[in-house]
Backbone bond lengths (Angstrom), bond angles and torsions (degrees), N, CA, C in turn:
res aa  C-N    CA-C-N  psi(-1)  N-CA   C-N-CA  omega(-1)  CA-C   N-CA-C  phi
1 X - - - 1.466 - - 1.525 109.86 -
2 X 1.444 121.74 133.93 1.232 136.39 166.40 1.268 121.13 -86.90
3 X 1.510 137.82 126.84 0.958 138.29 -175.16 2.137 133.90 -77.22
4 X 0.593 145.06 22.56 1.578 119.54 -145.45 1.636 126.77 -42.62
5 X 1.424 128.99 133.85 1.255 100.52 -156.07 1.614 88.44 -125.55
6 X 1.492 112.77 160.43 1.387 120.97 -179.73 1.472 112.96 -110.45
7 X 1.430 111.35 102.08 1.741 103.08 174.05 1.966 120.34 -109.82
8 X 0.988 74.27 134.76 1.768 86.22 -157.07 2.090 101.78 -84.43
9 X 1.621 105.05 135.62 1.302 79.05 -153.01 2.070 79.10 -144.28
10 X 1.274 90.18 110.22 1.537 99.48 -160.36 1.726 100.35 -85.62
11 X 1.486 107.61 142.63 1.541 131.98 154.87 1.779 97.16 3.22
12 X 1.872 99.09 102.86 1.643 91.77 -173.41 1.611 122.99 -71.45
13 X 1.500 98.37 -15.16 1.519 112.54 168.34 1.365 114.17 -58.97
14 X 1.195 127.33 -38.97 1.822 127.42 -169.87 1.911 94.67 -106.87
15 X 1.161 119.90 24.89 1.860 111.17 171.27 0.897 97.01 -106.11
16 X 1.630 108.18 154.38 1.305 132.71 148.20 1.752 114.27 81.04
17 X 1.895 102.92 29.01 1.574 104.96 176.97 1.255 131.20 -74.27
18 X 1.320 116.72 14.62 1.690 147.70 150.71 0.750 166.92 -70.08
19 X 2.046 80.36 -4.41 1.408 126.45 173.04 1.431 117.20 -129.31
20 X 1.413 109.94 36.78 1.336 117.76 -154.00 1.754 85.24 -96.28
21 X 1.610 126.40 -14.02 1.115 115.07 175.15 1.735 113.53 -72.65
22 X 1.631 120.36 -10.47 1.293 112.82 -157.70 1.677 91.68 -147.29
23 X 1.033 135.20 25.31 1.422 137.69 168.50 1.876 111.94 -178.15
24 X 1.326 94.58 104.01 1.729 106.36 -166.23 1.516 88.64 -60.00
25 X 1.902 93.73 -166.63 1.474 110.03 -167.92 1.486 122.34 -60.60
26 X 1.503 109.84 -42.81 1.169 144.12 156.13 1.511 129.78 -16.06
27 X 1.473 92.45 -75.77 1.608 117.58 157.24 1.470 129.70 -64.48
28 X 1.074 135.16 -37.58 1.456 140.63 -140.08 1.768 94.41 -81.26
29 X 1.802 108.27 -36.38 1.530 88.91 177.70 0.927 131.64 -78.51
30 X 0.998 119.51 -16.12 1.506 148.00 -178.05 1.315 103.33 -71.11
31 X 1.556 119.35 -19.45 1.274 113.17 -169.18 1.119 110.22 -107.91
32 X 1.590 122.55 -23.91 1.390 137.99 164.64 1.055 122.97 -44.39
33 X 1.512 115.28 -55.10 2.017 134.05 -151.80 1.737 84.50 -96.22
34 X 1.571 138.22 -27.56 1.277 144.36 163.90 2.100 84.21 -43.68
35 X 1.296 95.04 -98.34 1.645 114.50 -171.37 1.719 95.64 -15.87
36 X 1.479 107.86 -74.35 1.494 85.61 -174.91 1.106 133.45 -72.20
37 X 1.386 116.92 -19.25 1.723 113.10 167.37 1.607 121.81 -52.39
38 X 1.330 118.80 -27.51 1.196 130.18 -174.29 1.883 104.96 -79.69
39 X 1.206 99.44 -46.05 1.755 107.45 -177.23 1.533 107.84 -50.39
40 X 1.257 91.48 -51.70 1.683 97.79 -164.24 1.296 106.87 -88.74
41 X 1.208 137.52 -18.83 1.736 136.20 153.16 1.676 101.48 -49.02
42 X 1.243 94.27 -48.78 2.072 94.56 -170.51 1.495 119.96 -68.28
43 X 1.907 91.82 -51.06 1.710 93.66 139.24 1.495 134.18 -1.70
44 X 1.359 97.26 -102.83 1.469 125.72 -171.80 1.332 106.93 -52.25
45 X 1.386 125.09 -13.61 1.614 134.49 -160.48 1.494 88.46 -99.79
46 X 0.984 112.22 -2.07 2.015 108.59 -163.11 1.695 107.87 -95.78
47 X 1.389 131.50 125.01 1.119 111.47 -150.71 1.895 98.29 -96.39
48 X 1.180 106.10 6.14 1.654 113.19 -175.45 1.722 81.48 -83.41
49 X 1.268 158.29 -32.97 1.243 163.32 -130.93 1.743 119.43 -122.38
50 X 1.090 86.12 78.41 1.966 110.13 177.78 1.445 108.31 -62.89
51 X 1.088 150.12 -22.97 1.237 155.73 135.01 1.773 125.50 -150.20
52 X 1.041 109.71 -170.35 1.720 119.89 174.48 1.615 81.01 -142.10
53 X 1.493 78.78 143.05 1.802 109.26 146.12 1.324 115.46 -134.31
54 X 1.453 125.85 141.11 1.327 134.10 -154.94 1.472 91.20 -132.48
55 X 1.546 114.03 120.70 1.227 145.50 174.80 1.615 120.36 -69.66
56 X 1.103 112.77 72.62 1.863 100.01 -173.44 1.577 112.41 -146.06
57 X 1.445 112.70 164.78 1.543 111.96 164.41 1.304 100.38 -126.11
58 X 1.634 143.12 49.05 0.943 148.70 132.42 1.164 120.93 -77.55
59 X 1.619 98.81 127.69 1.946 91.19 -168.98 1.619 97.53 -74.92
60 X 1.559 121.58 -52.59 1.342 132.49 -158.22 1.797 109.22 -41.07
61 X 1.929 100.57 -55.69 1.279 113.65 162.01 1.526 126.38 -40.78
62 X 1.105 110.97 -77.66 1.645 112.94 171.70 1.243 113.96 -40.64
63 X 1.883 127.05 -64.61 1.487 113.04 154.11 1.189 137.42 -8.03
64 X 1.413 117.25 -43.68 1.657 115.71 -169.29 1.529 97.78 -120.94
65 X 1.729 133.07 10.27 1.444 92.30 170.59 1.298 72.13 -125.46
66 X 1.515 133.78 35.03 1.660 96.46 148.73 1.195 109.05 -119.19
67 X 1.272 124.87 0.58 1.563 132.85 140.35 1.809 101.72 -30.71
68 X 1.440 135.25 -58.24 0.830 167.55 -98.89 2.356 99.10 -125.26
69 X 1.046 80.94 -35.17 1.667 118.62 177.79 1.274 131.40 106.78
70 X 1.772 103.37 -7.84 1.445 116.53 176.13 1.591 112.93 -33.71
71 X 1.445 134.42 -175.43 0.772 151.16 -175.88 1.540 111.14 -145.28
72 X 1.404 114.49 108.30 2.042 111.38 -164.76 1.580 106.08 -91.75
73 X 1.631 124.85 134.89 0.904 119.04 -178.34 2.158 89.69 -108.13
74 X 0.957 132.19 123.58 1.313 128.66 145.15 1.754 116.51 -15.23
75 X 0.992 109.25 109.11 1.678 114.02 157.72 1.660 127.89 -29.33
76 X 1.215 98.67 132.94 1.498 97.52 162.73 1.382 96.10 -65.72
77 X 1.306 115.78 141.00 1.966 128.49 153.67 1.107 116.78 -57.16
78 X 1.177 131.18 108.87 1.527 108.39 170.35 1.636 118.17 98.52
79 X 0.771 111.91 -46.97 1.605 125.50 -160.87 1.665 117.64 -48.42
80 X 1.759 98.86 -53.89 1.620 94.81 -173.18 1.691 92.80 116.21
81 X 1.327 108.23 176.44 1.681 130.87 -178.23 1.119 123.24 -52.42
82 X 1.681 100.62 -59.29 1.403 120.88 168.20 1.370 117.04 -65.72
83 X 0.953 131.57 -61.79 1.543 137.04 171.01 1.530 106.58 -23.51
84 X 1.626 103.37 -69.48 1.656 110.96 177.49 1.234 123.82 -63.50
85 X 1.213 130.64 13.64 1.413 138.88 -162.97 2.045 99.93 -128.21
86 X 1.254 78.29 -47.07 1.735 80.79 172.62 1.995 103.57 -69.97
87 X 1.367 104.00 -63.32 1.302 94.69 -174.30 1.765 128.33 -43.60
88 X 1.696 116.41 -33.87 0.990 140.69 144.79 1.760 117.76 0.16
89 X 1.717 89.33 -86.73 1.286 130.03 -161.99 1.709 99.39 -69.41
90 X 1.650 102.36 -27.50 1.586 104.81 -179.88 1.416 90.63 -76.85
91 X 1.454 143.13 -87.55 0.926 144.65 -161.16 1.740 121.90 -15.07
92 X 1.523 95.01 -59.50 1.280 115.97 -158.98 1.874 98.70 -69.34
93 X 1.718 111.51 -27.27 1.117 108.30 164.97 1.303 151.57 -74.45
94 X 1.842 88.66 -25.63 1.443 115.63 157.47 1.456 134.68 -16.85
95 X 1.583 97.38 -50.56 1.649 119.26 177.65 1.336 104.86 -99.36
96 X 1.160 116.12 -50.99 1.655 107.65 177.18 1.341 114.00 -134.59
97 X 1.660 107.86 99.53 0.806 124.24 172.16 1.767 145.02 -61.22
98 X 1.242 90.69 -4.47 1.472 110.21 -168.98 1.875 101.21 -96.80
99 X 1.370 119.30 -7.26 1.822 108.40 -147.49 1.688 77.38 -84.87
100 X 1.668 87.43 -175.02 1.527 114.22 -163.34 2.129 82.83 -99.80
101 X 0.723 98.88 142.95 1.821 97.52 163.96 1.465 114.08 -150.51
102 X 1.334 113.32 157.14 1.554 134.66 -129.28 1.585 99.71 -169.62
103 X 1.985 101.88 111.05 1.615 94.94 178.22 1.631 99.74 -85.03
104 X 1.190 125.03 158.17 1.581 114.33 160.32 1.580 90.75 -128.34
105 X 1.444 105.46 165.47 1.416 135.70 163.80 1.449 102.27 -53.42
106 X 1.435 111.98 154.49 1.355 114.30 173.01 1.808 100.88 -122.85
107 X 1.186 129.13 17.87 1.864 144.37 136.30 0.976 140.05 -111.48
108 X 1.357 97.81 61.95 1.757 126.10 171.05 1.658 97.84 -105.57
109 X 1.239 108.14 54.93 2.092 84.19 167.20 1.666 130.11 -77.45
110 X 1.421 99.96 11.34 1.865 112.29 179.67 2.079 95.84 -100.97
111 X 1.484 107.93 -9.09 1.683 111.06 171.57 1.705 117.69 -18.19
112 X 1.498 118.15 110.69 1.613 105.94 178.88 1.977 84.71 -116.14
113 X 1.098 109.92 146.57 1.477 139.76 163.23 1.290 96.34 -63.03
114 X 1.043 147.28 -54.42 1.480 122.54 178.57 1.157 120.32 -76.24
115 X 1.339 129.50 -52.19 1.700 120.78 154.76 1.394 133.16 -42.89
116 X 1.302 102.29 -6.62 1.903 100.09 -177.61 1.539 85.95 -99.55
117 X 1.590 128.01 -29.06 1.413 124.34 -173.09 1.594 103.95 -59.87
118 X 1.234 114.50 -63.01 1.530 131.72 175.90 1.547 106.08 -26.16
119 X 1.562 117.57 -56.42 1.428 108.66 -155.19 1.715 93.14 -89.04
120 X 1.302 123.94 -32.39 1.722 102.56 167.46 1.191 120.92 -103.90
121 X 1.436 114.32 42.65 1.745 117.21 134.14 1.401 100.18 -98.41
122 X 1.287 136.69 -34.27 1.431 128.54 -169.19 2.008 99.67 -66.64
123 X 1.362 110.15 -49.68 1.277 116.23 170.46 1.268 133.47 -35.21
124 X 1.945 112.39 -39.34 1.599 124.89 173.18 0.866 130.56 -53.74
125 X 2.189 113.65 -17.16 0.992 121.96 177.62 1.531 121.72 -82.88
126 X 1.565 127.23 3.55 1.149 117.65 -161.41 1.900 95.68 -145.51
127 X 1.434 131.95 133.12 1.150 128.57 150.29 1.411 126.47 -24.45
128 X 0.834 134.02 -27.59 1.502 130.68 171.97 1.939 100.42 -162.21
129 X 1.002 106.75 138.78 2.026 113.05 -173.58 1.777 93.00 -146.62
130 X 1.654 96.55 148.53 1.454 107.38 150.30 1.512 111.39 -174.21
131 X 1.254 83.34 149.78 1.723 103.04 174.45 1.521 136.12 -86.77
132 X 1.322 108.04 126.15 1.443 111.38 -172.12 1.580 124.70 -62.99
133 X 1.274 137.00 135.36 0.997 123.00 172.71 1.774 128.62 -55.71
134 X 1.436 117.21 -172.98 1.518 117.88 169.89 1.499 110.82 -55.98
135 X 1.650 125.88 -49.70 1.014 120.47 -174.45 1.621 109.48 -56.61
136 X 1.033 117.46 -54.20 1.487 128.37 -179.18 1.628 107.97 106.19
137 X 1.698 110.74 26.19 0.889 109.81 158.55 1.631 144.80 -136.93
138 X 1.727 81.38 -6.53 2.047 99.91 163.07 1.650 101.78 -103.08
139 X 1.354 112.84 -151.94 1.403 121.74 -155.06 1.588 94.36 -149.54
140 X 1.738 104.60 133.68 1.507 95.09 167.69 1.265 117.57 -97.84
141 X 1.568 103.90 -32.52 1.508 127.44 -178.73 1.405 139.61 -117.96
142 X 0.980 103.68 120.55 2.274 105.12 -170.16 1.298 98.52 -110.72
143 X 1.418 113.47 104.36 1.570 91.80 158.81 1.642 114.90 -127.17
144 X 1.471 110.57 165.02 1.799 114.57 -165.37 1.323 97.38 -124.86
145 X 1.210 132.94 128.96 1.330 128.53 -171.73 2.288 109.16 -98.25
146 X 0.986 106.81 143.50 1.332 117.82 -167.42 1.318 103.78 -19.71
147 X 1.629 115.62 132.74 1.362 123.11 -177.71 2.049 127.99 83.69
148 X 1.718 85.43 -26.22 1.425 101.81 166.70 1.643 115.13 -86.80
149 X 1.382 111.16 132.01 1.785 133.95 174.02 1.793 92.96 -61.91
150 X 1.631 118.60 137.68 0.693 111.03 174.06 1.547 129.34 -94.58
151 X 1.348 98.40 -3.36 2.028 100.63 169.38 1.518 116.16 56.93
152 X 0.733 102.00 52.94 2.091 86.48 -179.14 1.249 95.22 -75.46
153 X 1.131 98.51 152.23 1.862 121.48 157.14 1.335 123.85 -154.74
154 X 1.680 105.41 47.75 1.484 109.84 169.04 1.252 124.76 -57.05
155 X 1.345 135.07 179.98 1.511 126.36 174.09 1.650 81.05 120.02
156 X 1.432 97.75 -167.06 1.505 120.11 -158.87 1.488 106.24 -62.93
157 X 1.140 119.48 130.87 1.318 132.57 173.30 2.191 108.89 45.26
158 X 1.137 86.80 48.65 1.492 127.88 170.82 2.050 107.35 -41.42
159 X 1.255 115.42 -38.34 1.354 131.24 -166.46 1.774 96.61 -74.34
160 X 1.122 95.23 -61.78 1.752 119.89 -169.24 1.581 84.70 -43.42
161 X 1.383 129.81 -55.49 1.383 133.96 -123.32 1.341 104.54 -95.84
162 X 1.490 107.43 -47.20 1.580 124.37 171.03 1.622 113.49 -49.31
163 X 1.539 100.85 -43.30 1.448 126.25 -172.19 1.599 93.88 -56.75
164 X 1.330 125.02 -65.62 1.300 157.73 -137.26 2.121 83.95 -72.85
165 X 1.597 89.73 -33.78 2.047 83.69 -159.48 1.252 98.23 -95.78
166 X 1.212 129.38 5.18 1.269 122.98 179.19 1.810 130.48 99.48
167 X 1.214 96.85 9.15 1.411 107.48 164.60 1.464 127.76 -100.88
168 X 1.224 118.36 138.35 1.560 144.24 -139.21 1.913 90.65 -81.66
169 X 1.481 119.40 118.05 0.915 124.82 160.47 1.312 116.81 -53.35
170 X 1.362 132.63 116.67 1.702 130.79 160.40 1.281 107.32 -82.84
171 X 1.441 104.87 112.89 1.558 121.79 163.07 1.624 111.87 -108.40
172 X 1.567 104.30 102.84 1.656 122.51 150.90 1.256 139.77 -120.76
173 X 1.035 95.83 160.54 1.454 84.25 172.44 1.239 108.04 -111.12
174 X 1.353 110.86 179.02 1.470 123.35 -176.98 1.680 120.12 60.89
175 X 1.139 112.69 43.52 1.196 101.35 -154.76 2.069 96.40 -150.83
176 X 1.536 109.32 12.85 1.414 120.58 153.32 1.290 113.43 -18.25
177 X 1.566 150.72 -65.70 1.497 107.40 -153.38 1.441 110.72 -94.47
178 X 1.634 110.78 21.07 1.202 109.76 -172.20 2.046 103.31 -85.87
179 X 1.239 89.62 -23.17 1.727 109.97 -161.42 1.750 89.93 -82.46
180 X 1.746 105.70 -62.14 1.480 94.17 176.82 1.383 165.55 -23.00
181 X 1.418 102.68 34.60 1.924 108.92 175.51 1.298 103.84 -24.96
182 X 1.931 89.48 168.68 1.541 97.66 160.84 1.416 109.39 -138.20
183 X 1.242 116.22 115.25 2.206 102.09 -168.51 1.796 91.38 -142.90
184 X 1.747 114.40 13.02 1.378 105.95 -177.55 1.320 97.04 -148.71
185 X 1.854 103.41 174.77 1.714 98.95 173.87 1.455 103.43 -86.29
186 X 1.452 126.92 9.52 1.401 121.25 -158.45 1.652 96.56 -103.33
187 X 1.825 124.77 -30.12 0.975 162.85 159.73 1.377 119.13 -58.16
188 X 1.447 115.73 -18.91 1.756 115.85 174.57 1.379 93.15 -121.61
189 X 1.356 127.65 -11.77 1.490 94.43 161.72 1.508 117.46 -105.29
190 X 1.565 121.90 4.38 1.343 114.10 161.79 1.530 105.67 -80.77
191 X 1.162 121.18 -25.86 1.839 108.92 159.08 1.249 125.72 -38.89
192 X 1.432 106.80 -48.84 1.757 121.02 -157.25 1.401 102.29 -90.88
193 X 1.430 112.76 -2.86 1.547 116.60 -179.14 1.715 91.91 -87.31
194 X 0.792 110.81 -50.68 1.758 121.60 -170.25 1.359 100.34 -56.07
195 X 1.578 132.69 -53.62 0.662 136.26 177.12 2.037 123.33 131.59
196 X 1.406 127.33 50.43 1.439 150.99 -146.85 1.924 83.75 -59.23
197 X 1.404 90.94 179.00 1.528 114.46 -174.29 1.541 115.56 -85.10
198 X 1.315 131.05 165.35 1.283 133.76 177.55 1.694 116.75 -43.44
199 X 1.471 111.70 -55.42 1.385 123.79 176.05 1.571 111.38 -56.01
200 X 0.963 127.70 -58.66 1.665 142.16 169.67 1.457 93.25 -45.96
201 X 1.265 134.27 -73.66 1.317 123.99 -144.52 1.668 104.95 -84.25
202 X 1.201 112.68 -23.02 1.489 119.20 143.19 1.558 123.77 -17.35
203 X 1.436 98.20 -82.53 1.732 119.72 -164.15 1.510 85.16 -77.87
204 X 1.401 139.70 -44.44 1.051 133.96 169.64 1.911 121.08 -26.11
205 X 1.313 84.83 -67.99 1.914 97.20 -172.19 1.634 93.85 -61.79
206 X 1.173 139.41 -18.49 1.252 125.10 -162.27 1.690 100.06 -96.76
207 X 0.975 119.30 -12.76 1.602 134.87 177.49 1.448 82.21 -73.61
208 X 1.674 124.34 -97.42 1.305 152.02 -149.28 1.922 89.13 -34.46
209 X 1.600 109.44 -52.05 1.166 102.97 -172.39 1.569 124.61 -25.67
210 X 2.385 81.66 -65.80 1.200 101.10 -166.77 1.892 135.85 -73.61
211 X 1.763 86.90 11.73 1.721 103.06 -166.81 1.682 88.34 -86.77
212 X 1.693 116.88 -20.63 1.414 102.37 -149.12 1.775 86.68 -72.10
């Protein structure tokens, strides 16, 4: 089974205010559309992964990850995470209604193609699966397998909630940069320990520069 996955990739001006201790105003978008450029390159590199569609009403964003090969669906208005993740998942079903679909995070810049393969073959086995993040208490990954609604309910304590709707916890191991968000400075440098993408480690060194 091939996946298509929907990563939702919000207004780069209002991301990443969680890192306002370790990347000023300046930086932070730059550090965002980095994060997702890297996901969805690693993405697309994943051979379980028949396409991405990337959820946004940022022109700059969409610009560079469908340069990238993504495929941009327009934002829900208004809506929120979930909203845009469902609308997404509608879209992408619109035309083919039959595929397996899978939200991912769009701050995974430690993303390996073989570990994102791992967790949606482990996923094929269950009507709806997802994986917990590093904290062990949001979600990086939702996925609904063909014919299954995909339900998101990311947001605060996201794990509990998924748990709560009936989708199958994936427990692996070995399988870190799939779990790896980034929403802290404590969180971008357990990325960069793992080892993040060209773009990330980019905007990265130019931080590290500017701390010296």
């Amino acid at each position: 089974m091939q996946w298509t996955l929907v990563v939702p990739v919000k207004p780069l001006a209002r991301a990443k205010s969680r890192l306002s201790d370790t990347a000023d105003d300046g930086v932070r978008p730059g550090l965002a559309l980095a994060f997702a450029q890297d996901t969805v390159a690693a993405a697309l590199a994943c051979p379980a992964v028949a396409d991405v569609a990337v959820v946004t009403d940022d022109a700059r964003a969409g610009r560079e990850l469908a340069a990238l090969g993504a495929g941009i669906v327009p934002g829900e208005p208004g809506g929120g995470l979930n909203a845009a993740l469902a609308h997404g998942a509608a879209v992408v079903r619109a035309t083919r209604p039959k595929c397996a679909v899978a939200a991912l995070n769009a701050d995974l810049p430690a993303l390996r193609p073989a570990e994102l393969a791992r967790v949606l073959t482990a996923a094929t086995q269950f009507p709806r699966a997802f994986l917990p993040d590093a904290a062990g208490i949001g979600t990086t990954l939702l996925a609904a397998a063909p014919g299954r609604e995909l339900a998101p309910a990311f947001g605060t304590d996201s794990r509990a909630r998924h748990r709560a709707s009936g989708a199958v916890e994936l427990r692996l191991d070995a399988v870190d940069s799939v779990r790896q968000d980034v929403d802290t400075g404590g969180d971008l440098r357990s990325a960069l320990a793992l080892g993040v993408g060209p773009r990330t480690a980019a905007v990265a060194a130019r931080l590290l520069i500017a701390g010296q």
